[in-house]
C-alpha positions in Angstrom: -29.7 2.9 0.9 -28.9 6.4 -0.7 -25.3 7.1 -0.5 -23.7 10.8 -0.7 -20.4 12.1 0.5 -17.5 14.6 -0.4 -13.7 14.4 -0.4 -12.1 17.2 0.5 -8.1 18.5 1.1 -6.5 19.7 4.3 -8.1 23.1 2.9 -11.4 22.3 2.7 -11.0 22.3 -1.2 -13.2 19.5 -3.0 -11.2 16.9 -4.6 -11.8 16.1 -8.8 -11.7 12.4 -10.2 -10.8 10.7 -6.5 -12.0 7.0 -6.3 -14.3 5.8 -4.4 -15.1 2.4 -4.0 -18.0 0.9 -1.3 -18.8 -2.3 -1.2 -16.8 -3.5 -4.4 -18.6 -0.2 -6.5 -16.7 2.2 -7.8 -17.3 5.8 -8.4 -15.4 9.0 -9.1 -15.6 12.5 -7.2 -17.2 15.7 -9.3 -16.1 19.2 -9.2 -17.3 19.8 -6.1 -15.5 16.7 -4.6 -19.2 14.9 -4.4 -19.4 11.4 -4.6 -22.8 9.5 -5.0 -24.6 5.8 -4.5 -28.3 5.8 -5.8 -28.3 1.9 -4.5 -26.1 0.5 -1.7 -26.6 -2.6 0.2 -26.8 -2.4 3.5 -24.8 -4.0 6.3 -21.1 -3.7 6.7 -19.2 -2.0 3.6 -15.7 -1.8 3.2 -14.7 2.4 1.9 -11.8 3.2 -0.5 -11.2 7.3 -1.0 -7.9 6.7 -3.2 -6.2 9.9 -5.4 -2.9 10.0 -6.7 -0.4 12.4 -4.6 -3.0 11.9 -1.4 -2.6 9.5 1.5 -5.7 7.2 0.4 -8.3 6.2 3.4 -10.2 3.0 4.2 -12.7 2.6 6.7 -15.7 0.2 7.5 -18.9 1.7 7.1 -22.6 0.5 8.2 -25.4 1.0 5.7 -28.9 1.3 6.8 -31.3 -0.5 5.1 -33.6 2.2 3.3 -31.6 5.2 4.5 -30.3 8.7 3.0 -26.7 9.1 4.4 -25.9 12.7 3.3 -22.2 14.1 2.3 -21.9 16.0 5.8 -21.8 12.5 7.5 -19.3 10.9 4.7 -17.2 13.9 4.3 -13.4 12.4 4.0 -10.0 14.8 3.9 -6.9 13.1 2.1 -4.2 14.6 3.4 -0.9 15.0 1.1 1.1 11.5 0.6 4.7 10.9 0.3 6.3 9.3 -2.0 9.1 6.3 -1.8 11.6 5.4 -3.9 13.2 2.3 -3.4 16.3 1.0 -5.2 17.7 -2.3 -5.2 21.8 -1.5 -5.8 22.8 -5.6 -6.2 21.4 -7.3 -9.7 22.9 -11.1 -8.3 21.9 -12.5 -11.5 18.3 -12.4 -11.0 15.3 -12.9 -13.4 12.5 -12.1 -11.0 11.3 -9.3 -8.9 12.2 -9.2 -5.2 9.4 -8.3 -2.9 9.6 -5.4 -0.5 7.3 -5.0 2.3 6.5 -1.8 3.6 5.0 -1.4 7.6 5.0 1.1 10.0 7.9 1.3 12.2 7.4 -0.1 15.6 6.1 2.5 18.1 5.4 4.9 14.9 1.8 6.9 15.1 0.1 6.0 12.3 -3.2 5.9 11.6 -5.5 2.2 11.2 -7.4 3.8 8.0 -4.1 3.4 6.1 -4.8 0.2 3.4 -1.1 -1.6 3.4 -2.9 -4.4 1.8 -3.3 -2.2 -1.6 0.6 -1.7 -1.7 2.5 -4.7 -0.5 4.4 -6.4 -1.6 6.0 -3.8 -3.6 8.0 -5.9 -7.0 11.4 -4.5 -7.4 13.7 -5.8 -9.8 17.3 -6.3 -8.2 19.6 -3.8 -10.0 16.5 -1.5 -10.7 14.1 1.0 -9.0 10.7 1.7 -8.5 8.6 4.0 -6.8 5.4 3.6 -4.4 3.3 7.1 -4.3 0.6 8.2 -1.9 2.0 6.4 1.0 1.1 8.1 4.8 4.4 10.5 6.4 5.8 8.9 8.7 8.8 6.1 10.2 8.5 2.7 7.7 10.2 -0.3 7.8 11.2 -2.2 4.6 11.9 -5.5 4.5 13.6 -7.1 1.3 12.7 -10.5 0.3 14.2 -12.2 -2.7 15.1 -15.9 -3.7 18.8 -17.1 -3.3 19.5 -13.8 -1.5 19.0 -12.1 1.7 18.5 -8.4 2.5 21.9 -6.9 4.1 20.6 -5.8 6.6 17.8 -8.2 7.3 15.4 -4.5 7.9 16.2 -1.3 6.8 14.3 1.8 7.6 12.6 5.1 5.5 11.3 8.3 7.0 8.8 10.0 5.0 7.8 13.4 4.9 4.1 14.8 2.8 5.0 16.1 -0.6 8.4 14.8 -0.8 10.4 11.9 -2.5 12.2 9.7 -0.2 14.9 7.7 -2.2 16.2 4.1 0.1 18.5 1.8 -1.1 18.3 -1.8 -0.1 20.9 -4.6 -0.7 21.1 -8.1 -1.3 23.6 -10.4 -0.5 23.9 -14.2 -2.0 22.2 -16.5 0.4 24.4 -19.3 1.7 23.6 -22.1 -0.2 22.5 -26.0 1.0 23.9 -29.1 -1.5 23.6 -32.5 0.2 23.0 -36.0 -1.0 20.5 -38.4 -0.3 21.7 -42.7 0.1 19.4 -45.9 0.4 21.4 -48.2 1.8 25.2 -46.8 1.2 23.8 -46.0 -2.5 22.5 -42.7 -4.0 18.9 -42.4 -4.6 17.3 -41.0 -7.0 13.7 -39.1 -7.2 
């Protein structure tokens, strides 16, 4: 198949150098926010529209075998995305990363062309920042993984707004810890 399409903002303003990616492809948007596949396969392709400061968009798309799809039927909007800063205010000794997951908040409207695959986990070094952009506006909830610790409390909460920074601090607290010994026969074993 012949594939064209168009990304677009809220305005109706093409979009310059967004990604797009169909069926593991990848492609870039022109000036006029066009977007074009001279050979797709057909079936079942998974879409990517991805620019930084927009929310991205995935979606599952069927090709045609032999067809033209034009840019008026593949015409995608990104809408502004928010961005998330999230801080981790206990070091606890820690070499590695914790891992922060970000979902939508129970009962939150948000939309199923959102791909939270692409940005979770998010790595966070205890002590340190770091900062997710182009997520969707709306109620998130963040929960805080991290080994020999345990997020205090165990899931906090973000509220994000289009075009603004939302800064969340998470803590860690020192996990309780589990010693023990192992006998054979009233002596300790070993291995």
């Amino acid at each position: 198949a012949v594939v064209h399409g168009r990304v677009q903002d809220e305005a109706g303003d093409p979009i310059l150098g967004a990604r797009v990616t169909m069926d593991g492809q990848e492609t870039y948007t022109d000036n006029e926010g066009s977007f074009y596949y001279p050979r797709m396969t057909s079936g079942q392709v998974l879409l990517f529209v991805e620019k930084d400061g927009y929310v991205s968009w995935r979606e599952k798309y069927n090709v045609k075998a032999g067809a033209t799809i034009t840019g008026e039927k593949l015409m995608y909007t990104l809408r502004p995305g928010a961005r998330l800063e999230l801080r981790i205010a206990e070091s606890l000794g820690a070499r590695q990363a914790a891992q922060v997951f970000l979902l939508p908040a129970a009962g939150a409207r948000t939309s199923r062309d959102f791909p939270w695959h692409r940005f979770n986990p998010v790595s966070v070094h205890p002590g340190g920042t770091t900062t997710v952009d182009g997520l969707p506006p709306g109620n998130l909830q963040l929960y805080l993984f991290h080994a020999g610790a345990r997020a205090k409390p165990r899931v906090s909460s973000a509220s994000l707004r289009a075009g603004r920074l939302t800064t969340t601090t998470l803590h860690l607290e020192p996990a309780p810890m589990l010693k023990g010994r192992v006998l054979l026969r009233g002596e300790p074993a070993s291995r």
